[in-house]
C-alpha positions as CSV (number, residue, x, y, z in Angstrom):
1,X,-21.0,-76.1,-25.3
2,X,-22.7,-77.1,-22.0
3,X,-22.4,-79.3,-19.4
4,X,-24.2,-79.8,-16.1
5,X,-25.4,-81.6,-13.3
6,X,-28.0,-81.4,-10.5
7,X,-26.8,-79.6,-7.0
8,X,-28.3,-82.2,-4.4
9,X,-28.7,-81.2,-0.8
10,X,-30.2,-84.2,1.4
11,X,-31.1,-86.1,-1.5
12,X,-33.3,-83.0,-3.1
13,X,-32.2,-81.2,-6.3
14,X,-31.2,-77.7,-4.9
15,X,-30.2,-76.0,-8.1
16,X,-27.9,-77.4,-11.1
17,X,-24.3,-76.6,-11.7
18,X,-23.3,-75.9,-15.1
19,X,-20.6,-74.7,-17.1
20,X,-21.6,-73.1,-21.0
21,X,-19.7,-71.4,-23.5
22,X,-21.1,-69.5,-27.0
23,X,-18.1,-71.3,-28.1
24,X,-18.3,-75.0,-29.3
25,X,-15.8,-77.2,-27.8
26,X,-14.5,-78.9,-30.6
27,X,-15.1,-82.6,-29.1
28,X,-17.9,-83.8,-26.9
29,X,-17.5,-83.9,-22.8
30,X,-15.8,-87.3,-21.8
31,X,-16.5,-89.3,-18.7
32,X,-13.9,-87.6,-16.8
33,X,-15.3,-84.4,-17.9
34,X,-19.0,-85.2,-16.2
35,X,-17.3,-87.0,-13.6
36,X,-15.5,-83.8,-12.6
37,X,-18.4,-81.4,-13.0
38,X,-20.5,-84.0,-10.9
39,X,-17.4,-84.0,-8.3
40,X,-18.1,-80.3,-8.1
41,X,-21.5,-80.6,-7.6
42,X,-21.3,-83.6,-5.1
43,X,-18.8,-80.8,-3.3
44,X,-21.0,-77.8,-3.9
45,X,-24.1,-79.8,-2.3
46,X,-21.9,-80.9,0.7
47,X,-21.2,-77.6,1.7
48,X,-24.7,-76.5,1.3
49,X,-25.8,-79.8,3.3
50,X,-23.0,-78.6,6.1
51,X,-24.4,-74.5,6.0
52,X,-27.7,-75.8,6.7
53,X,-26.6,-78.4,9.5
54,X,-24.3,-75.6,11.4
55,X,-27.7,-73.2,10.8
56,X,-29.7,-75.5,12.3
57,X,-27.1,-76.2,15.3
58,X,-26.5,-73.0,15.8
59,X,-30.4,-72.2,16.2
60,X,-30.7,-75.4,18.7
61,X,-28.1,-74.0,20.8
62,X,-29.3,-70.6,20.6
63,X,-32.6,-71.9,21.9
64,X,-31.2,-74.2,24.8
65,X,-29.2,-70.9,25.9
66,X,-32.9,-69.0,26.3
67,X,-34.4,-71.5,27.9
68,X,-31.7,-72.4,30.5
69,X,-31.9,-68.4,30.7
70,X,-35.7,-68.9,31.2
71,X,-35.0,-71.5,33.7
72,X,-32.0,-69.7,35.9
73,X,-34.3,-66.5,36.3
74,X,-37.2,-68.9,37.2
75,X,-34.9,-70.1,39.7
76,X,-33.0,-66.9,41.1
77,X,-36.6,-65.5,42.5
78,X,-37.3,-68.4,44.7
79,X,-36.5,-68.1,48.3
80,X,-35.6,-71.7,48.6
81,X,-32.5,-72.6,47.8
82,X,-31.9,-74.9,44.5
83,X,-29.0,-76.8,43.4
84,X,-29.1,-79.3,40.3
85,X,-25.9,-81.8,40.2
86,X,-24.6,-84.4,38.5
87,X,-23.5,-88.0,40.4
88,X,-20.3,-87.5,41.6
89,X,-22.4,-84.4,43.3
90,X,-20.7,-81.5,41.0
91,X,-22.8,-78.7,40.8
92,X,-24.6,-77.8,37.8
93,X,-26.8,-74.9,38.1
94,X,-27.2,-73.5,41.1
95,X,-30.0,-70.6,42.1
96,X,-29.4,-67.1,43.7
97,X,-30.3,-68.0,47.4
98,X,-28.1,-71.4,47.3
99,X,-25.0,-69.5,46.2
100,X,-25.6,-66.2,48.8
101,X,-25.5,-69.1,51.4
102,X,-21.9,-70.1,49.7
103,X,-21.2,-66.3,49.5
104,X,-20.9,-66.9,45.6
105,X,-22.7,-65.9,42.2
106,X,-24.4,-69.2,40.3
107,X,-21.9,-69.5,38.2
108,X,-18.7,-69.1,41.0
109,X,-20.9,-72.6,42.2
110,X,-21.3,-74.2,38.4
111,X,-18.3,-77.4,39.0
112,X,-17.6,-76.9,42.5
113,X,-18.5,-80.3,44.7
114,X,-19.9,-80.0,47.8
115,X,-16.9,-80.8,49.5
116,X,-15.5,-77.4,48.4
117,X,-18.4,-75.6,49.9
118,X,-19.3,-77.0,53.3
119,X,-17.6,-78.0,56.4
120,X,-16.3,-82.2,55.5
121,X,-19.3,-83.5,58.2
122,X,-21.6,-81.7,56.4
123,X,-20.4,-81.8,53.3
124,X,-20.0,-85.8,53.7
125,X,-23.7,-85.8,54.9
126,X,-24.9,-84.3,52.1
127,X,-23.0,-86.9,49.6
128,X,-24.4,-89.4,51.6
129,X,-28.0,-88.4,51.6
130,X,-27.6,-87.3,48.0
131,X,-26.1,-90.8,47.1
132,X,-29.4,-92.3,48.7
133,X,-31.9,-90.7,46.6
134,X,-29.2,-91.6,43.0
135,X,-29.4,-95.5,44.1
136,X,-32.9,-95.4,45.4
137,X,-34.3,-93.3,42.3
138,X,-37.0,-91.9,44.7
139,X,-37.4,-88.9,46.3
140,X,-36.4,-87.5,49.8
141,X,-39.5,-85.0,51.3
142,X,-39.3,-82.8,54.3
143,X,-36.0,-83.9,55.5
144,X,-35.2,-81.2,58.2
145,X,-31.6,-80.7,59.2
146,X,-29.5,-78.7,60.6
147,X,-26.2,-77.1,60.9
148,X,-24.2,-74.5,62.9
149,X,-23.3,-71.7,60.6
150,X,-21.3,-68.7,61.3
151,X,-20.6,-67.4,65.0
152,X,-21.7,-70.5,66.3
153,X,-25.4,-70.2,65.5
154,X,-27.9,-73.4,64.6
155,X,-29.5,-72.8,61.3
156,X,-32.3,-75.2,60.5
157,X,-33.8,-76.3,56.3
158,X,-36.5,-78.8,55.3
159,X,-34.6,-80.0,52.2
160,X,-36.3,-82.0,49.1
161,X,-34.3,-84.3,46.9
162,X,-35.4,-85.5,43.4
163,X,-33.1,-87.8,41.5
164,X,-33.5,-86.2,37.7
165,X,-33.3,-88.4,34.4
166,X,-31.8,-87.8,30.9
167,X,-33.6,-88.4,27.6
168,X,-32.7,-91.9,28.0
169,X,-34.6,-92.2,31.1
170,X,-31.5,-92.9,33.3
171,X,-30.7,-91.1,36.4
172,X,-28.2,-88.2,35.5
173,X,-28.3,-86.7,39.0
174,X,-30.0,-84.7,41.9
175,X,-32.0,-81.5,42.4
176,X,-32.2,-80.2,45.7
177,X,-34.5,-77.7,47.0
178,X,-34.1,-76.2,50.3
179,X,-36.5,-73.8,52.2
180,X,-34.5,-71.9,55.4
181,X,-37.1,-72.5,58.5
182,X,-34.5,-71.7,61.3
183,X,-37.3,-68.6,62.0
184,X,-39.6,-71.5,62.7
185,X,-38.0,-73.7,64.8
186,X,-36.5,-70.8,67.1
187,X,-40.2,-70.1,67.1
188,X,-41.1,-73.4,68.2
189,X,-38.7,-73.7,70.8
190,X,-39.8,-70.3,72.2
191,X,-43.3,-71.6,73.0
192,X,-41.6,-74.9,75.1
């Protein structure tokens, strides 16, 4: 005796399952009989179908986890300081010299908001400016500003702000890039 069926994984025959036996059955297979080997199969191919799917997830998110990797180490060697957030100004990935000026690692700053970082002025200047550039969806270059940091002493950065954009195309935040150039202008006021 034999009955089977094909084992179908995305709509392609994968293999067939079958049941046999040397032995005859002693009647032929009835409809429930094929319905319930085909239920098996239909089962069978749906676990297959799911193996491949979490396979192929699990690759995906294996290779977003390198490149975000890629990307942070890219980031940690610059001398500027980069934050990426999202629009209610959460931070999302943060670079080595941004989070040194916080006295944190990168991922210490990864969901903090700017208002638990910085003094409220600047902290509400930042959301402000940061606010601008979501609304505008253009760029901020060069914008040099300043703040008094610890033991009373005026630090100066020329800060960049890109709005960034999702796969949709719609603006999902703000990237922030900002070079320390207090050396400069303590130059530049030395020569006046």
């Amino acid at each position: 005796s034999y009955i089977g069926t094909p084992v179908r994984v995305k709509g392609e025959v994968w293999g067939t399952l079958s049941f046999a036996s040397r032995d005859t059955l002693g009647r032929g297979f009835d409809p429930q009989d094929r319905d319930f080997v085909e239920l098996l199969a239909a089962i069978l191919g749906g676990e297959m179908d799911r193996d491949t799917l979490d396979a192929q997830m699990n690759a995906a998110m294996e290779e977003a986890e390198h490149a975000r990797r890629e990307t942070q180490a890219v980031l940690d060697r610059l001398p500027a300081m980069v934050w990426r957030k999202d629009l209610e100004g959460h931070i999302l990935q943060a670079n080595d010299a941004a989070a040194r000026l916080a006295k944190m690692t990168p991922d210490e700053m990864v969901g903090k908001h700017v208002s638990d970082l910085y003094p409220k002025d600047l902290a509400l200047m930042i959301e402000r400016d940061d606010k601008e550039v979501v609304h505008s969806g253009k760029p901020k270059h060069g914008v040099v500003e300043s703040w008094t940091g610890e033991h009373g002493r005026l630090h100066y950065v020329q800060t960049d702000k890109m709005p960034t954009r999702n796969t949709a195309g719609d603006i999902d935040g703000v990237v922030v890039v900002s070079t320390d150039i207090t050396h400069l202008k303590r130059a530049e006021d030395e020569l006046r």
